[in-house]
C-alpha positions in Angstrom: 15.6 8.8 16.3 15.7 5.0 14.9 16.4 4.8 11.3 13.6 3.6 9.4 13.8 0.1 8.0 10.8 -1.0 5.3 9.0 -4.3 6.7 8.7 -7.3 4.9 10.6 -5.9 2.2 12.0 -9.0 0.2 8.8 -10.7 -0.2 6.9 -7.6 -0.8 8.8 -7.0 -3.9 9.1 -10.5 -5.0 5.0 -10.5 -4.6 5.0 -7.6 -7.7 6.6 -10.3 -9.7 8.9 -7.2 -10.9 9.3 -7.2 -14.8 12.4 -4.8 -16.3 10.2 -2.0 -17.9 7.1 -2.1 -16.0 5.4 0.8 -14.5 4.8 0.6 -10.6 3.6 2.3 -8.1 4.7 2.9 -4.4 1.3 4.4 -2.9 3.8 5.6 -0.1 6.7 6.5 -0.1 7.6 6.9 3.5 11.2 7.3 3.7 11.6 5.5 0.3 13.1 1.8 1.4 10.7 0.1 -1.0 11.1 2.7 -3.8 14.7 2.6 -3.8 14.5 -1.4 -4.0 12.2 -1.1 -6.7 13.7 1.2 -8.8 17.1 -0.8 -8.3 15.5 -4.1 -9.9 13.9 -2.1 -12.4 15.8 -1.5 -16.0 16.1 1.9 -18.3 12.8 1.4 -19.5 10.9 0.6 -16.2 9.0 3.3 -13.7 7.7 4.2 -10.9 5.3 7.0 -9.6 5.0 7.2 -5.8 2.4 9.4 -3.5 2.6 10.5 -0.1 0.8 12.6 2.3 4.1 13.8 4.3 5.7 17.0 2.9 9.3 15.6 5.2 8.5 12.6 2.9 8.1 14.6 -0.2 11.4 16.4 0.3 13.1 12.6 0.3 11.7 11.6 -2.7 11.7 14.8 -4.5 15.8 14.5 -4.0 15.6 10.7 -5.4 13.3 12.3 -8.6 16.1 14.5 -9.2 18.9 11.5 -9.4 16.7 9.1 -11.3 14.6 10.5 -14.2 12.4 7.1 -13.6 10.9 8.2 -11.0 8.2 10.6 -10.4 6.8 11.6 -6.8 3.6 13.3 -6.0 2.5 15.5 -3.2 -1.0 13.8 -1.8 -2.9 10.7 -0.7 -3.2 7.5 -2.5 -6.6 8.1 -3.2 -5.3 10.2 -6.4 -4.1 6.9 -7.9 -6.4 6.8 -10.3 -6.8 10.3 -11.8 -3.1 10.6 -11.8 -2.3 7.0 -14.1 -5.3 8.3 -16.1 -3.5 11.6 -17.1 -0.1 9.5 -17.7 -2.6 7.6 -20.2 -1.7 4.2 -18.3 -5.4 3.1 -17.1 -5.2 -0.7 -16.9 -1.6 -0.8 -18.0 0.2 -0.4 -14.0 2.4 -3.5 -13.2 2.3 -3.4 -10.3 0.8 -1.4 -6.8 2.4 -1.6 -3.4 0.9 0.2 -0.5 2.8 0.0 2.9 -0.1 1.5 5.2 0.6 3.3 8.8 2.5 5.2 10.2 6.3 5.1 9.4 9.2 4.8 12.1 10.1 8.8 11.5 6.8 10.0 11.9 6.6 8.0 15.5 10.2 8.8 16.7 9.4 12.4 15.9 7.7 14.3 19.1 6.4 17.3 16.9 3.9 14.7 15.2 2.0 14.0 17.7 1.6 10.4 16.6 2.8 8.5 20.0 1.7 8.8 23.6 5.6 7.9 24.0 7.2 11.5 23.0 5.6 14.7 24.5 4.8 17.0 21.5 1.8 19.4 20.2 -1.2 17.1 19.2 -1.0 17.2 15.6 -1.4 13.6 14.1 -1.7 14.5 10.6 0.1 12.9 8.0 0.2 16.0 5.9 1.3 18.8 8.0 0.3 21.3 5.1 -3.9 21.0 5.3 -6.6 19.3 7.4 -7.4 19.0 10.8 -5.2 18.4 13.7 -5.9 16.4 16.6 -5.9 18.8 18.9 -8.7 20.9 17.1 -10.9 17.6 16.4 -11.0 17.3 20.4 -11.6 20.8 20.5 -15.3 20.5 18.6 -16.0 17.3 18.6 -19.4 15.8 20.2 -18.8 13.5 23.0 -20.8 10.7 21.6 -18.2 11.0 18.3 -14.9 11.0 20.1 -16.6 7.7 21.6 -17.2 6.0 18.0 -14.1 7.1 16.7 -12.2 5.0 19.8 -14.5 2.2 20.2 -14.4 2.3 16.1 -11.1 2.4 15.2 -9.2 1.9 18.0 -11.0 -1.7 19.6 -11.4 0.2 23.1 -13.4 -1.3 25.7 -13.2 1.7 27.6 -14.1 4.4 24.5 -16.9 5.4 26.9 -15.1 6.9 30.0 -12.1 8.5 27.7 -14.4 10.1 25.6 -16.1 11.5 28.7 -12.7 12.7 30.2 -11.6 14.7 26.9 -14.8 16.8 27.4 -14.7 16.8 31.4 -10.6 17.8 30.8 -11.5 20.6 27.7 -13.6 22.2 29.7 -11.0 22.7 32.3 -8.1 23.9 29.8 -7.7 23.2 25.9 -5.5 19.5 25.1 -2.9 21.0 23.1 -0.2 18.4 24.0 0.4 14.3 23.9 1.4 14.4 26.9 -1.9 16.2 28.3 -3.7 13.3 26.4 -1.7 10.5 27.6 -2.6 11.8 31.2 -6.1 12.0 30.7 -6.5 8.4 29.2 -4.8 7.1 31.8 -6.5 8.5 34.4 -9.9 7.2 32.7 -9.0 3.6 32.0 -9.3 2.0 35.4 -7.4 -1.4 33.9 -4.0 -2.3 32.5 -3.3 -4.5 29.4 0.0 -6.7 29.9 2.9 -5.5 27.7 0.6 -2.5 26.4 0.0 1.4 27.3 -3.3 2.1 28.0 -3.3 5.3 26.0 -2.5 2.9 22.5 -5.9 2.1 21.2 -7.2 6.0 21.8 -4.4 7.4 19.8 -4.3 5.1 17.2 -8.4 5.7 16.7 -7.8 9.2 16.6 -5.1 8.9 14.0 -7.1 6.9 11.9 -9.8 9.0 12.1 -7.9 12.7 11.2 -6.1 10.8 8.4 -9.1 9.6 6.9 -7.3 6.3 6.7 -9.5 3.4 6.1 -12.0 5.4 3.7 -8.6 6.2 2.2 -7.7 2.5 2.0 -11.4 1.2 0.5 -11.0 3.4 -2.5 -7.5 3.3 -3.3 -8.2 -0.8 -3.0 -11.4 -0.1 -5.4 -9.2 1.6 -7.6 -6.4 -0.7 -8.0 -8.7 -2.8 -10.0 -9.3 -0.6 -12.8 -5.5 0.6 -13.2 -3.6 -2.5 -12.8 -3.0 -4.2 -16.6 -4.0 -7.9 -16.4 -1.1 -9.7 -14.9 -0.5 -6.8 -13.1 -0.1 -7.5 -8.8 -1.2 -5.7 -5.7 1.0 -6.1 -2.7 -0.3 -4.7 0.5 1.3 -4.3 4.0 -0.6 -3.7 6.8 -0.2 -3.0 10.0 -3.5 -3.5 12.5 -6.6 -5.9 11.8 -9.2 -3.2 10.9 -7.0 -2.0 7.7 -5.7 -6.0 7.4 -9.6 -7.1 7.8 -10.5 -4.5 5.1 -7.5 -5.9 2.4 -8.4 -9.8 3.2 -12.0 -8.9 2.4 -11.3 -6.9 -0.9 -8.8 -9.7 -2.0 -11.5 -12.3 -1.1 -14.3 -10.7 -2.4 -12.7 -10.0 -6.1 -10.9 -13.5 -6.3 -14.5 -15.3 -6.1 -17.3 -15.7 -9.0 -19.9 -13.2 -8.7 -22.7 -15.0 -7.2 -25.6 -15.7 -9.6 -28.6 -12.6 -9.9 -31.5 -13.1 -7.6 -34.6 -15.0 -8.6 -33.3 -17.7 -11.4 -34.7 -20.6 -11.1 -32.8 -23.4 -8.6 -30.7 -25.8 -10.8 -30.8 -23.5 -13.9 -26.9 -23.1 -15.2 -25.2 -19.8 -15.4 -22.1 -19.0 -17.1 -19.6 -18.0 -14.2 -17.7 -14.9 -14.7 -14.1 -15.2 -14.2 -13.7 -12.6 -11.1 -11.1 -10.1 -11.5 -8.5 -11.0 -8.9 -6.6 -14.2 -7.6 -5.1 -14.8 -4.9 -1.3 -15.2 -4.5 0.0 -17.3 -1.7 -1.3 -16.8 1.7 -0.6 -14.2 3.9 2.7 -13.6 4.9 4.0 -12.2 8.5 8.0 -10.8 9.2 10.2 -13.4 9.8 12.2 -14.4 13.1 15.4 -12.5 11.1 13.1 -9.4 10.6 11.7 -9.3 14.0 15.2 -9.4 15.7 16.4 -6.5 13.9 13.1 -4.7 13.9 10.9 -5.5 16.3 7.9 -2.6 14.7 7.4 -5.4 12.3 5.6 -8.1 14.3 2.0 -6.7 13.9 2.9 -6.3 9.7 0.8 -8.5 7.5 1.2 -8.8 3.4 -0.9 -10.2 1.2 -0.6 -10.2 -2.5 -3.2 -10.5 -5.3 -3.3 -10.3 -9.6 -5.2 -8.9 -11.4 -6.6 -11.7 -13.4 -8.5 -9.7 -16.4 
């Protein structure tokens, strides 16, 4: 298994514009190469609460909460952001917010996931191994015409028509238990090959997406962010594919620019312009030819950056 090695890590952490005692917060952990930094650059007074969905992820951080009183790790998705900082009493007084979105190297490397068509495995695909769906019993139920959205959706696939209809053709035959039953099936259906790309990549990444919840996930733990971070305070998101990269450009965009003025007022009449809530910091930022050489996962990673302004 290929140790895991946090993307973009430098500027990342130099986006949060660390101060000593701030309070942070790592909206997942992974294997904890960001927290670690973070909590290295922060001083005696400083925090940091982290979330994650993975219980083999919880245990790893649950060890680093037991060396460093600073730190504070809970069991769940991002989307608790909010109600957690509420009950710490820190509502509009966070620092700082990173989220490092996907899928981590472990959980890829790791056949009993399910996550890649590259290791054969049950089909599980859920980031939290503890509640939820699996893959394999979402392809058990699911309407044809869904499976379809959910790959054309989320996974970009021209061919979302003729997989969908080969999971139901294939169930019928004998339940798809396996990755390696699903691998065979999609590539049997798609009757073309992408250069440099398995043709089973889009499907499974759709599928993920989908039992993980992870771009409803994303839109409210980004809608969120705007009422917990203290003014001053910086988001730092890295992303990994353009749907969840389309979805952070647009927040960042939308909250960095004046409200537009109500409908109906006269033309030419002056309104006061709010300021909006967010600016933007820099421009975004891609792994550099160092980074890529040692890891080459990080070449679809994207950061952006943005403060929260009032």
């Amino acid at each position: 298994m290929a140790a895991h090695r946090p993307v973009l890590l430098k500027p990342a952490l130099e986006g949060l514009a660390l101060r000593k005692d701030g309070f942070y917060v790592d909206g997942t952990f992974g294997r904890g190469g960001h927290a670690r930094e973070l909590l290295a650059a922060l001083g005696p007074e400083g925090r940091l609460l982290a979330f994650d969905k993975d219980p083999q992820a919880i245990e790893s951080a649950e060890a680093l909460a037991r060396e460093d009183d600073r730190f504070r790790i809970v069991h769940g998705s991002f989307t608790m952001l909010e109600q957690v900082v509420t009950a710490e009493g820190k509502t509009g007084a966070v620092d700082g917010v990173l989220l490092d979105l996907g899928v981590s190297s472990p959980q890829l490397d790791d056949g009993e996931r399910g996550f890649s068509f590259r290791f054969g495995g049950p089909l599980d695909m859920r980031m939290d191994t503890s509640r939820g769906e699996s893959a394999a019993d979402w392809l058990a139920t699911a309407e044809q015409e869904e499976i379809s959205l959910v790959i054309r959706d989320y996974g970009e696939e021209r061919f979302h028509h003729r997989i969908a209809r080969a999971i139901c053709e294939a169930r019928e035959e004998a339940p798809i238990e396996t990755t390696s039953q699903l691998v065979g099936i999609i590539e049997a259906a798609v009757p073309t090959r992408e250069k440099k790309k398995h043709p089973a990549t889009r499907a499974f990444q759709a599928i993920r997406i989908h039992i993980n919840k992870e771009l409803d996930d994303l839109t409210e733990v980004l809608e969120q962010t705007e009422r917990v971070l203290a003014a001053g305070g910086r988001l730092s998101v890295i992303s990994f594919h353009s749907l969840e990269d389309r979805q952070v450009k647009r927040f960042m965009r939308d909250r960095s620019r004046p409200a537009p003025p109500p409908k109906g007022l006269p033309r030419g009449l002056p309104v006061a312009e709010e300021t909006p809530p967010f600016r933007l910091v820099g421009k975004a930022q891609r792994a550099s030819t160092e980074e890529l050489a040692e890891n080459p996962r990080a070449r679809s990673a994207v950061l952006r950056i943005a403060e929260r302004v009032r």
